[in-house]
C-alpha positions in Angstrom: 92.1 86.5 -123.7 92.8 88.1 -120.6 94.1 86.1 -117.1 91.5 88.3 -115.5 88.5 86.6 -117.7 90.2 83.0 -117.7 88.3 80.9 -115.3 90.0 78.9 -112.4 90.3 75.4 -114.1 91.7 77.9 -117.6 94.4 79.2 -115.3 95.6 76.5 -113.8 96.1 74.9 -117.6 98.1 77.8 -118.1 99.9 77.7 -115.7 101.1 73.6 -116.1 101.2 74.5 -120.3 104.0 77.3 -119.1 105.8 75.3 -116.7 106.4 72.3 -119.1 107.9 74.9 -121.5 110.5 76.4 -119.3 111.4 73.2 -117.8 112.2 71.6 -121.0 115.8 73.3 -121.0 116.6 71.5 -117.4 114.8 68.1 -118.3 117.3 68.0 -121.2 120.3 68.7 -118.6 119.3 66.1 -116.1 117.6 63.4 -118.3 119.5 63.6 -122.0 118.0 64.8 -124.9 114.4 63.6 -126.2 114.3 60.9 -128.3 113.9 61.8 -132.3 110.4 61.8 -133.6 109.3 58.5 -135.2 107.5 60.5 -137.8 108.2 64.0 -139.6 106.5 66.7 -137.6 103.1 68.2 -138.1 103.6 71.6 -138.8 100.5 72.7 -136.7 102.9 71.3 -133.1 105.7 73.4 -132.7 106.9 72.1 -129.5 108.0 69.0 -128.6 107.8 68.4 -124.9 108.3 64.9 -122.2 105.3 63.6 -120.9 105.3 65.0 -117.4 102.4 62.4 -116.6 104.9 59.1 -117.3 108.5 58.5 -115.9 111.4 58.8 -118.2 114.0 56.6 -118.6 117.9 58.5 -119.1 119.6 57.1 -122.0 123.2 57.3 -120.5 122.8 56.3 -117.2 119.9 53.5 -117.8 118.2 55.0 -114.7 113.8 55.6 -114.9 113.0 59.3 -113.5 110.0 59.7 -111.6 106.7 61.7 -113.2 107.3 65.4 -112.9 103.4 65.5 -111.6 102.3 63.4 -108.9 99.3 61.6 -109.6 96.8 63.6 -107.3 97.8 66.8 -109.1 97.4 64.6 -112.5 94.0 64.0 -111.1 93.6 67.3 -110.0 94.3 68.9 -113.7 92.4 66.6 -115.2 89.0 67.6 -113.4 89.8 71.1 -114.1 90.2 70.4 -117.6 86.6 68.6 -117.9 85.2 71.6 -116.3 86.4 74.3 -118.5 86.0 71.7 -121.8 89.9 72.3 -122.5 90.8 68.5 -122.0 93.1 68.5 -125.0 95.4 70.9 -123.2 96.9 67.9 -121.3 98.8 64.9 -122.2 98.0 61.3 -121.9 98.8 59.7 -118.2 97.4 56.8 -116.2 94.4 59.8 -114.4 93.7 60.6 -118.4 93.9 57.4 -120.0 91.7 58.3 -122.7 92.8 61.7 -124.0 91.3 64.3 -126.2 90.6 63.0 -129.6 90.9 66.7 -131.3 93.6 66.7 -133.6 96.4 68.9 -133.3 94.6 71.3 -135.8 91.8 71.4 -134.8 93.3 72.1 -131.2 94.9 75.1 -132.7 92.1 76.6 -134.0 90.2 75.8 -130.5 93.1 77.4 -128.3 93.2 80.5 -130.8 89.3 80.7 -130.4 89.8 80.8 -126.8 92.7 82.0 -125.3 94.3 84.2 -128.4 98.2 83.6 -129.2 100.0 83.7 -132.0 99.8 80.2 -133.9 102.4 78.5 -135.3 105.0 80.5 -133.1 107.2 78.5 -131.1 109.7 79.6 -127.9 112.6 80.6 -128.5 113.3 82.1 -125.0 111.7 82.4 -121.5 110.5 85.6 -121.6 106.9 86.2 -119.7 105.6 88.0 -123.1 106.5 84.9 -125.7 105.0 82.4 -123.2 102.0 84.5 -123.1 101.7 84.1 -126.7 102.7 80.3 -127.2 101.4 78.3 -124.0 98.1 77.1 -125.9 99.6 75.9 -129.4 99.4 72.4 -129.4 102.1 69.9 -128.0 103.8 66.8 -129.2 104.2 65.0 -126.2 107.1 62.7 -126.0 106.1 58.8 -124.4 103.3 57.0 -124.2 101.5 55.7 -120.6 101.3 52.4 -120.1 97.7 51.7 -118.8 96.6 48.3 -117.6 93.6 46.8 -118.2 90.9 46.7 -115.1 88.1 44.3 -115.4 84.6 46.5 -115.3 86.5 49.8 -115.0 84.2 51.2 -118.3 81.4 50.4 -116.0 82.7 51.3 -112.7 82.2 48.2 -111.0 86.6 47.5 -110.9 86.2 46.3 -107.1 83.7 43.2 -107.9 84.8 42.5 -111.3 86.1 38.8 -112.3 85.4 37.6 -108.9 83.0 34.8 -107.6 81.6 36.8 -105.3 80.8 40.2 -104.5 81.5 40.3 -100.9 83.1 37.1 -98.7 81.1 38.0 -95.6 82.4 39.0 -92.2 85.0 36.5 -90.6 83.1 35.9 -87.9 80.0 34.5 -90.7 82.3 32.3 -92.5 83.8 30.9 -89.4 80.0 30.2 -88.0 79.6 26.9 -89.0 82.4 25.3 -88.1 82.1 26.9 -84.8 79.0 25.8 -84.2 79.6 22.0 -85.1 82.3 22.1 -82.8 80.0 23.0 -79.9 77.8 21.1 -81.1 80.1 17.7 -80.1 81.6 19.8 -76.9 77.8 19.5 -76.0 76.7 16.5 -76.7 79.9 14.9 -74.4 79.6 17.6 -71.9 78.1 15.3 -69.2 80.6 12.8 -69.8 83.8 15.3 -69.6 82.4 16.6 -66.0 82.0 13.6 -64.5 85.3 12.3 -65.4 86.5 15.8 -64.2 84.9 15.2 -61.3 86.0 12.1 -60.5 89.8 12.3 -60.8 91.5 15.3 -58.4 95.1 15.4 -58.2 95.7 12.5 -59.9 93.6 10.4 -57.8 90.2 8.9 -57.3 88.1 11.4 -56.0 86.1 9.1 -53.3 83.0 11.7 -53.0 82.2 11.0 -56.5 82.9 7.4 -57.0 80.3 5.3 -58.3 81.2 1.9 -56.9 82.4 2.6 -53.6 80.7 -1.0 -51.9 84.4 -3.0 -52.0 87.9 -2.3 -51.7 88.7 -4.8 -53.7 91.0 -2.8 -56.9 92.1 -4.9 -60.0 95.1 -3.8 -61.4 95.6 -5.6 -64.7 99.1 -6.6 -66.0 101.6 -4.9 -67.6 101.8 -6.8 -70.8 99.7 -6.0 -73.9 96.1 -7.1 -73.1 93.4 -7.6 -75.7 90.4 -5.7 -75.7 87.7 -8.7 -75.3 90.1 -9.4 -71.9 90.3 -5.9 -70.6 86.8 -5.8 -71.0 85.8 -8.9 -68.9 88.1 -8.5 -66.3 87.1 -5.1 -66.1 83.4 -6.3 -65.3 84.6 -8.6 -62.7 85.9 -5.7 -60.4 84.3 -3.2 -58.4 87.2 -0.4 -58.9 89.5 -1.2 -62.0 92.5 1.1 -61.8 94.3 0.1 -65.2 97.9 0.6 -66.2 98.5 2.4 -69.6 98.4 -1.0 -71.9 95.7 -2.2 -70.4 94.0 1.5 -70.3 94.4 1.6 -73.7 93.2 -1.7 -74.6 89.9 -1.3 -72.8 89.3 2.7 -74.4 89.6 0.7 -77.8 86.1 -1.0 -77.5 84.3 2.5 -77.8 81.9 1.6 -74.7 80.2 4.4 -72.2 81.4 2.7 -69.3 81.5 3.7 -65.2 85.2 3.8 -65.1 87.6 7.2 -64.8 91.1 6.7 -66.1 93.8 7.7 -64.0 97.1 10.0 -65.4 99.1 7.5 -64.7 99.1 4.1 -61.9 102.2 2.3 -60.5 103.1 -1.3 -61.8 102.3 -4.1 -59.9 106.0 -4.9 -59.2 106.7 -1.3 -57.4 103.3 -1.2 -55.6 104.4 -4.9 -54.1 107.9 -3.1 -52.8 
């Protein structure tokens, strides 16, 4: 069969088959010899080639070579080889993990159907004419892909597979509710939170917004550690209670809504007497 009657995806086969024959010579050189078959060889595979699809490992220096083909043109042969029905031209990689089934006589017979040659014959030099004649005989390929399992990738469905669900939702939905409760109680206290705003500027009693501005009397509780029930009372005795941090926190233990804005902070009685 002629180059001029092959089709596109035909010719690029071809062209990979040829390439993997000359380079065997230089993949010896840089990469040791192949390894020896683990069975006698079928008489119908002359050649014995490495996987170009898989990397290879160099028995003397221990080192793993990369694939000869990249994995978009593994991809790339691939398609052309489903579209000219000449899958079993190509070896097994991780973009063909299920290779042709046809056995290696039977691929004979189909490449000698096709594209002519001379079966049986195998290279013996790099001449354009022999490789013309050989290129489509079947191939032993040397190493075996690795291909891990994927949930749902028989079905297609690899991106939801083994999960709980099949899409989380935006961050901004999963974060709703939590938002929401939260200005929920911002809210609900809001009239509270300005009117102590209100009250207190610059660390003082802001007197346009004090409730019980009738008496100047102030009660200053004492220092030492005051129960609540005290705080309480001697809070309702004054008019203005200005409470010192025990005391302040003595009083904010009862939990009550009560007229009263905490100061930052409010001298001891000792300094204000000096």
């Amino acid at each position: 069969m002629s180059s001029a009657a092959m089709s596109a995806g035909a010719k690029a086969l071809k062209s990979f088959r040829i390439n993997q024959l000359k380079n065997l010579k230089q993949h010896v050189i840089h990469n040791g010899p192949l390894p020896p078959p683990s069975t006698p060889l079928n008489p119908a595979t002359p050649h014995r080639l490495p996987n170009p699809f898989i990397p290879h490992r160099n028995p003397k220096t221990g080192r793993w070579a990369p694939p000869a083909v990249s994995l978009r043109r593994q991809a790339d042969l691939v398609k052309r080889a489903k579209e000219s029905n000449a899958l079993y031209l190509l070896p097994p990689g991780p973009k063909n993990p299920q290779p042709s089934t046809v056995t290696a006589e039977a691929a004979a017979a189909l490449a000698r159907g096709r594209f002519g040659g001379v079966p049986g014959q195998k290279m013996e030099t790099r001449h354009h004419k022999q490789l013309e004649q050989c290129w489509m005989n079947p191939v032993e390929w040397v190493g075996e892909p690795k291909v891990k399992e994927v949930a749902g990738a028989e079905l297609g469905t690899r991106l939801y597979a083994a999960k709980k669900r099949m899409f989380k939702g935006h961050r901004w939905e999963r974060l709703k509710e939590a938002r929401e409760g939260k200005r929920k109680i911002l809210m609900r206290d809001m009239a509270r939170r300005v009117r102590n705003y209100k009250a207190v500027r610059r660390g003082v009693l802001n007197p346009q917004h004090a409730l019980l501005t009738r008496s100047l009397r102030t009660t200053v509780l004492p220092q030492e550690e005051t129960e609540p029930a005290q705080a309480f009372e001697l809070y309702k005795s004054a008019e203005i209670a200005l409470l010192v941090p025990p005391a302040r926190r003595a009083l904010c233990a009862l939990d009550y809504t009560i007229n009263f804005y905490l100061l930052p902070r409010w001298p001891s009685t000792e300094t204000r007497a000096q």
